[in-house]
C-alpha positions as CSV (number, residue, x, y, z in Angstrom):
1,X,0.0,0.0,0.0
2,X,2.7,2.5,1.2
3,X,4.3,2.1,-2.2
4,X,1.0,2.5,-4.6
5,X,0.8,6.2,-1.8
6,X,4.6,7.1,-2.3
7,X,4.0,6.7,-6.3
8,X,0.5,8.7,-6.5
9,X,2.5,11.6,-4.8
10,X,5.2,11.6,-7.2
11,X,2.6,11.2,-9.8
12,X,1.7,14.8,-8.5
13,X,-2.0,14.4,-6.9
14,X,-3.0,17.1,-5.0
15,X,-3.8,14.7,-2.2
16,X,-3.4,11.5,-1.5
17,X,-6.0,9.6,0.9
18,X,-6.4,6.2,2.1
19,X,-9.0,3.8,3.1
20,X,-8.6,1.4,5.8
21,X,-9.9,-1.1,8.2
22,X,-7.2,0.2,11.0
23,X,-6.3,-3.0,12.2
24,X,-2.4,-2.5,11.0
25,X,-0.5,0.7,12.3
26,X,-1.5,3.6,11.1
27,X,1.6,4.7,9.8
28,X,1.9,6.6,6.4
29,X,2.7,9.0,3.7
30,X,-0.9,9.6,3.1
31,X,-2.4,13.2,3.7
32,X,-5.4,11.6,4.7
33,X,-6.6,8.1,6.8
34,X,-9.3,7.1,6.7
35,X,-10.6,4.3,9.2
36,X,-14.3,2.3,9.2
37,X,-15.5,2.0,11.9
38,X,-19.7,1.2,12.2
39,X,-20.2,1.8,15.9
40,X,-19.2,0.8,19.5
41,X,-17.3,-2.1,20.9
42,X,-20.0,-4.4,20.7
43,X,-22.0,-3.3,17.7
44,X,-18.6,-2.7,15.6
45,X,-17.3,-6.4,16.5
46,X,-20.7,-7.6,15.5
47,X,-20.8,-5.9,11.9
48,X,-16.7,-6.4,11.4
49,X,-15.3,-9.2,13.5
50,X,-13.4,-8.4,16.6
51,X,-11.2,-6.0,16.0
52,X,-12.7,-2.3,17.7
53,X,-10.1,-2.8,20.1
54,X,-7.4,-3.1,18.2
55,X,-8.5,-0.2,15.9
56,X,-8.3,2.1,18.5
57,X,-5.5,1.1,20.2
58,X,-4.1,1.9,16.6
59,X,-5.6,5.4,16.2
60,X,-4.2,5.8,19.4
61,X,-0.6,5.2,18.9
62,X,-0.4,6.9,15.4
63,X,1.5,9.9,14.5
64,X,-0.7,10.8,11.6
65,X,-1.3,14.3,11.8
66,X,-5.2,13.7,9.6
67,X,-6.9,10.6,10.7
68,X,-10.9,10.5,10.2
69,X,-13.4,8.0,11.2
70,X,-16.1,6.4,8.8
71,X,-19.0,5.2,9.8
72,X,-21.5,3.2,7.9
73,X,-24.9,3.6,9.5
74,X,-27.4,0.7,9.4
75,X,-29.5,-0.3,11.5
76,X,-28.1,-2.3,13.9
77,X,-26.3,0.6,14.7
78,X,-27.9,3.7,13.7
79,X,-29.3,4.3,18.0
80,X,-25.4,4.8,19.1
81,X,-24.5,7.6,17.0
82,X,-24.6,10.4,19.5
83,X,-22.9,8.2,21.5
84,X,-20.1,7.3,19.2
85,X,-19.6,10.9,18.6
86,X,-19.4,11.4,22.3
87,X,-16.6,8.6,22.0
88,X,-14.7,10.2,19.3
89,X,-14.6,13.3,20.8
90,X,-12.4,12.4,23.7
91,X,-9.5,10.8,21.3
92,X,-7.5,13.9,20.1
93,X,-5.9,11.8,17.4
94,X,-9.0,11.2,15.6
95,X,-9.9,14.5,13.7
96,X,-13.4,13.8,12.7
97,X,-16.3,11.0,11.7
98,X,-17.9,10.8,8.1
99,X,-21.1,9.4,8.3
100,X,-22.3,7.1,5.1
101,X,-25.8,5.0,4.6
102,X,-25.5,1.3,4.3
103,X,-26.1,0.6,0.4
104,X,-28.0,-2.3,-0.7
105,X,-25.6,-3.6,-3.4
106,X,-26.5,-7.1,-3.3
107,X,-30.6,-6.5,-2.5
108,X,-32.3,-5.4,0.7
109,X,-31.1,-6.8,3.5
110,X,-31.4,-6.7,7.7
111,X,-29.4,-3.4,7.6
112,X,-30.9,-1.1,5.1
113,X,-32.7,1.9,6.7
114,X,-36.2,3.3,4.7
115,X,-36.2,6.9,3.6
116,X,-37.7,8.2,6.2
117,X,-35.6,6.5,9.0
118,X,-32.7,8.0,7.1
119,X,-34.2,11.4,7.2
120,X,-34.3,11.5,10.8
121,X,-30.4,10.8,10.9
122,X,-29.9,13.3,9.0
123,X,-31.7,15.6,10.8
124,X,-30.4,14.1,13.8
125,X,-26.8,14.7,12.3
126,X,-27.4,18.6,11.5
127,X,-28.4,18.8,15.5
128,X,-25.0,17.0,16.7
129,X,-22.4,19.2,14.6
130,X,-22.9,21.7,16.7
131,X,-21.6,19.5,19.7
132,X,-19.2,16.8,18.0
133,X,-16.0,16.5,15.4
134,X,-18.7,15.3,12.5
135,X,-16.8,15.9,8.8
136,X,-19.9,15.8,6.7
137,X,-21.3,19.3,6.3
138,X,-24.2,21.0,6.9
139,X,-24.6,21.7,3.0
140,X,-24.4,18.0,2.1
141,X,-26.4,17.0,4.8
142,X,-29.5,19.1,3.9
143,X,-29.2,18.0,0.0
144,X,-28.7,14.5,1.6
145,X,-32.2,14.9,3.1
146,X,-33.6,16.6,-0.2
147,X,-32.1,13.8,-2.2
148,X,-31.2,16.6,-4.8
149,X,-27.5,15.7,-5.3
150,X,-26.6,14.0,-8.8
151,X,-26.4,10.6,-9.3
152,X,-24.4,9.0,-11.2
153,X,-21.3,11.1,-10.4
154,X,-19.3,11.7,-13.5
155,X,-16.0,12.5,-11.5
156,X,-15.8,9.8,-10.0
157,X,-14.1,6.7,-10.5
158,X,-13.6,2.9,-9.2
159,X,-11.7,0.1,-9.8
160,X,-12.8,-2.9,-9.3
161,X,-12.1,-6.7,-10.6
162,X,-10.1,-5.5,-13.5
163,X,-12.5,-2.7,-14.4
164,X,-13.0,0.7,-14.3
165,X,-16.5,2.1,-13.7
166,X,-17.8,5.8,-13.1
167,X,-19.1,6.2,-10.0
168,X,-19.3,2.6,-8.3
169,X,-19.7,-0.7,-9.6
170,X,-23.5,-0.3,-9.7
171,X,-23.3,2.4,-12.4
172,X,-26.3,1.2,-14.4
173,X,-28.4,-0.2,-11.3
174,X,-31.5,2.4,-11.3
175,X,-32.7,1.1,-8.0
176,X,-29.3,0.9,-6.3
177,X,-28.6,4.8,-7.0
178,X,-31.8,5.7,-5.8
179,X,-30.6,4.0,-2.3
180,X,-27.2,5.2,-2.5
181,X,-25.8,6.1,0.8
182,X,-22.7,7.5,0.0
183,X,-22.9,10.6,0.9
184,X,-19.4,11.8,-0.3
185,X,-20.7,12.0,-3.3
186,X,-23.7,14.5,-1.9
187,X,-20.7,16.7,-0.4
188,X,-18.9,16.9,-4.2
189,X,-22.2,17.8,-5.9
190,X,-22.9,20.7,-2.9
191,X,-19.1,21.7,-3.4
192,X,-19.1,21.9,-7.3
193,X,-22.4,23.8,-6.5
194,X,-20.2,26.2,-4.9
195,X,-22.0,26.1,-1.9
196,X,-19.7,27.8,0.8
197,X,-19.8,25.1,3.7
198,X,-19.0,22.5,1.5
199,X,-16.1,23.8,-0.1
200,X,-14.4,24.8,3.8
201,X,-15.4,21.0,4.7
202,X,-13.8,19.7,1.8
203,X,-10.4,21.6,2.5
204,X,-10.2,19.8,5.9
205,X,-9.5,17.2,3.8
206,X,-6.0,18.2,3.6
């Protein structure tokens, strides 16, 4: 991984950020880390195997000046979220938490949240900024709860299998976009919409 990071920044991006599980030092050349974590002790063991301890003993011992939290909500865990953020906010190394929807990739399933659940997350969300280190902006929050950001995203791009595909791997999958829960994607539409808060969230970023 370190060597795919080291040749991106010679490649000359802007910013180089990575995605990880935490459960190997957090040590790197990255501007950005990025760890999932979907909820407390218990509920994140549950979703991910045992590992929430390790993870934070991790994020603990890191260096990194930029390390963020993202969290997946679902519904086994969607009731902790204040408390998580109450969690987060006593670890200095952790910056900030992203909060995504669970997507339904492969059908409906035992975690996926209905519209109007996800709503009043969102809503829920725009109340605890004003108390906790939450990354995802008041901008992209509010569109989030419109649903007015543009799907597909035509920046974006993932790899996958051998293949390339704009926006995720679910690109053609009507149904799936309509439940997409990634709401990064909400905060580049709100920031290419020039919409002030979302551009000073995105430069946290770096």
């Amino acid at each position: 991984m370190e060597d795919i990071v080291c040749y991106a920044k010679k490649k000359g991006y802007y910013a180089v950020i990575i995605y990880t599980n935490g459960t190997r030092p957090l040590e790197s050349e990255a501007d950005t880390i990025f760890v999932s974590v979907d909820g407390l002790l218990k509920t994140h063991d549950s979703l991910r195997g045992k590992s929430f301890n390790k993870i934070m003993g991790n994020i603990k011992q890191s260096g990194h000046p930029s390390i963020y939290i993202n969290y997946t909500i679902n519904s086994e865990n969607k009731d902790e979220i204040g408390d998580f953020c109450e969690y987060v906010d006593k670890i200095p190394q952790i910056k900030s938490t992203f909060f995504y929807f669970h997507t339904p990739y492969y059908g409906y399933d035992k975690l996926h949240l209905d519209i109007q659940t996800k709503n009043k997350i969102l809503v829920n969300l725009l109340r605890l900024k004003n108390q906790y280190k939450i990354l995802n902006s008041s901008a992209g929050l509010r569109s989030a709860i419109r649903n007015d950001w543009k799907k597909n995203s035509d920046i974006c791009v993932v790899y996958e299998g051998g293949k390339y595909f704009t926006c995720c791997r679910e690109n053609n999958n009507g149904a799936t976009c309509a439940e997409c829960g990634y709401l990064s994607y909400a905060e580049i539409d709100q920031t290419l919409k020039l919409k002030p808060g979302a551009i000073v969230n995105a430069l946290k970023y770096f």
